[in-house]
N, C-alpha and C positions, 0 to 999 in steps of 0.2 A: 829538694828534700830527698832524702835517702830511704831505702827500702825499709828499713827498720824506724825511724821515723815517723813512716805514714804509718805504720803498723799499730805504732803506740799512739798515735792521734787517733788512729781508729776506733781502738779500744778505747781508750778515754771516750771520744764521743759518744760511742757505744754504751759503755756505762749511764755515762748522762741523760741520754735519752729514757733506757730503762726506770732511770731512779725518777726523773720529774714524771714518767707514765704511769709507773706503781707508786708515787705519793699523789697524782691526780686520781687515779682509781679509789684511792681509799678516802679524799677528798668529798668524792662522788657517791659514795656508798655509804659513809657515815649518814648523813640523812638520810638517805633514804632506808637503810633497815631501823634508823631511829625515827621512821614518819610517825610511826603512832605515839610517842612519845613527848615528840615536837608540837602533834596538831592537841594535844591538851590545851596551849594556849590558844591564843587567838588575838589580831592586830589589826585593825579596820576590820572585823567581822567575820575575816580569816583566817583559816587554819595556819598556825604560826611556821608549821615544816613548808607550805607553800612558798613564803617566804626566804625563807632558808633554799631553799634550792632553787627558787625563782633569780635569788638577790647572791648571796654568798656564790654560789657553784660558778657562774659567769666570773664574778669579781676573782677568785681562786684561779679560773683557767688562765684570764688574763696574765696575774701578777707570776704563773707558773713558766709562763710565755718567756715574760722578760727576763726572770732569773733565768731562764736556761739560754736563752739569747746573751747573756751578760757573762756567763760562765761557759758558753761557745766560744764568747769573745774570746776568753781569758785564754781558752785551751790553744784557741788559734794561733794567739800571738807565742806564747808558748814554745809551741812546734812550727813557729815560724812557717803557718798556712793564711797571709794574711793576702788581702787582695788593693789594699793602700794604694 
């Protein structure tokens, strides 16, 4: 791979990782500054934002996982950084 190659895989990576961090962050923060909001309801006896950040926030980290893993893939192959 040539010096300017890895340069621009970099950056791409780089980007990548920022944008799945700052849409995880905001992921994570919508509930919770909407808790009060959210616990109006209630679901088995519970406040419905427990829920919500108990259930969604884990389910969101995962699926955030694989698309960035899946679009690492993508980058890899790419800039021909593959390990096959």
């Amino acid at each position: 791979m040539t010096d300017i190659n890895q340069t621009a895989w970099w950056v791409r990576t780089t980007e990548l990782a920022v944008i799945v961090l700052a849409g995880f962050a905001a992921v994570v923060a919508a509930p919770l500054l909407l808790a009060g909001w959210l616990d109006r309801g209630a679901l088995f006896g519970l406040p419905f934002g427990y829920f919500v950040v108990a259930l969604a926030i884990p389910i969101a980290l995962a699926l955030a996982i694989f698309w960035f893993a899946d679009r690492q893939r993508a980058l890899d192959h790419t800039y021909d950084v593959v390990d096959d």
